[in-house]
C-alpha positions in Angstrom: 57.0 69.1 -92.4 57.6 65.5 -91.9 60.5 63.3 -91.4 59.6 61.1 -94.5 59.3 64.0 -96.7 62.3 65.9 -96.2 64.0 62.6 -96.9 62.2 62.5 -100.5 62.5 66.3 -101.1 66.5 65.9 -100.4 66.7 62.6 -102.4 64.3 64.2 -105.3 67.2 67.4 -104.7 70.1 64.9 -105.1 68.8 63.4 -108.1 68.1 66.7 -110.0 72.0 67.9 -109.3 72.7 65.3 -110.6 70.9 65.7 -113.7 72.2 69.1 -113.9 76.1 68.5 -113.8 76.3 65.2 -115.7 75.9 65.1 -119.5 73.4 62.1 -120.2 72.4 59.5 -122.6 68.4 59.2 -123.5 68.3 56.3 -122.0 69.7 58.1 -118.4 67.5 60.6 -118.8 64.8 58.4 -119.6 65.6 56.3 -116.2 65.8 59.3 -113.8 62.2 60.8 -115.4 60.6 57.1 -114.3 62.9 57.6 -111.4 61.9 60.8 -110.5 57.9 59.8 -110.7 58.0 56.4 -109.1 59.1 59.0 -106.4 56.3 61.3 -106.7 53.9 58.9 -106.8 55.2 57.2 -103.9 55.2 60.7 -102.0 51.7 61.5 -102.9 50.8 57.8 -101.8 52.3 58.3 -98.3 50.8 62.0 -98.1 47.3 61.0 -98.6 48.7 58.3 -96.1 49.5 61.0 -93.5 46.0 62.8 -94.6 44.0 59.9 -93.4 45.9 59.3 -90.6 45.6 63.0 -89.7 42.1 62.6 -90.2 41.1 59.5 -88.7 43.6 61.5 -85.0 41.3 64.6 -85.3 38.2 62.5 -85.3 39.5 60.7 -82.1 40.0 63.9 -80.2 36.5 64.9 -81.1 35.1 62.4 -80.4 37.0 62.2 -77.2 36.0 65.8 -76.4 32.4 65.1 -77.0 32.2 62.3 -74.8 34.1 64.9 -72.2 31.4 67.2 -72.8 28.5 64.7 -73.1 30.3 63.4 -69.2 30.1 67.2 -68.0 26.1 67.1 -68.9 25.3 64.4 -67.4 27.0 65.4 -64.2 25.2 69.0 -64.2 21.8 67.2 -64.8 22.3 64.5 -61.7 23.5 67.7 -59.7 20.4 69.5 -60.4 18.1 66.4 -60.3 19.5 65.5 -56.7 19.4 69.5 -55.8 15.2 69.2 -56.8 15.1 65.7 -55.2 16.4 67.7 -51.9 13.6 70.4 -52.4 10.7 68.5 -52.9 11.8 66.3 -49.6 12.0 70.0 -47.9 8.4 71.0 -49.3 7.1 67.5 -48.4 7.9 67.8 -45.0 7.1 71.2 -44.7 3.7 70.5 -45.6 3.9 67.7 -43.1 4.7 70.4 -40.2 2.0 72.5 -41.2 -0.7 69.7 -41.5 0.5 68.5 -38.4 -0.5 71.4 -36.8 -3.7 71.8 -38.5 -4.5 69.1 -36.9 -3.7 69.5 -33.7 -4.8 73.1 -33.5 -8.2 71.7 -34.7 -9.0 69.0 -32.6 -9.2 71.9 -29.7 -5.7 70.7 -28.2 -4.0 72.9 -26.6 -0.7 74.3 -28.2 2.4 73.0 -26.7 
C-alpha cells in the first residue's frame, strides 16, 4: 500500500473518531460528509493516478524486454548467417581443390 494512501486512510480514520465521540450539529455533520467525500474523491483521483502510472511502467518494461529479445534474434540470425557465410566459402573452395585437380589430372600431367 502506498505512502499517499495510508496518509488518507489514517486522516479518513481520524475524522470518523471524531465523529463518533463528539455530539454534532447538522450542519457539522453536514461539513464532515462533504469532507469525508472531497476525500474520497480525491483518493480515487490519485488511485486511477497510480493505475496509469503503473500501467504506462509495465508497458516500458515490455517494451524494454521485447527490444532485449528482438536484440537476442538478431544476434542468433547474424551468428548463423556468418556460420553459412563460412560454409559456403569452405564448399567453394573445396570445389576449387577438386576442379583443380580435374584438371590437371586430365591434361595428362603427372601428379605431383
Amino acid at each position: 500500500m502506498s505512502h499517499k494512501v495510508q496518509q488518507h486512510r489514517t486522516s479518513t480514520d481520524s475524522v470518523v473518531n471524531q465523529i463518533r465521540c463528539t455530539p454534532m450539529s447538522q450542519e457539522s455533520t453536514q461539513w464532515l460528509d462533504h469532507m469525508i467525500k472531497e476525500q474520497l474523491r480525491d483518493e480515487k483521483f490519485k488511485a486511477n493516478e497510480d493505475a496509469e502510472d503503473l500501467i504506462t511502467r509495465n508497458g516500458r518494461v515490455k517494451r524494454y524486454q521485447l527490444t532485449g529479445l528482438l536484440e537476442e534474434e538478431y544476434k542468433k540470425r547474424t551468428c548463423i548467417e556468418k556460420r553459412a557465410l563460412q560454409r559456403i566459402t569452405e564448399l567453394e573452395s573445396q570445389i576449387k581443390k577438386e576442379r583443380s585437380k580435374t584438371f590437371t589430372n586430365g591434361r595428362g600431367l603427372p601428379n605431383a
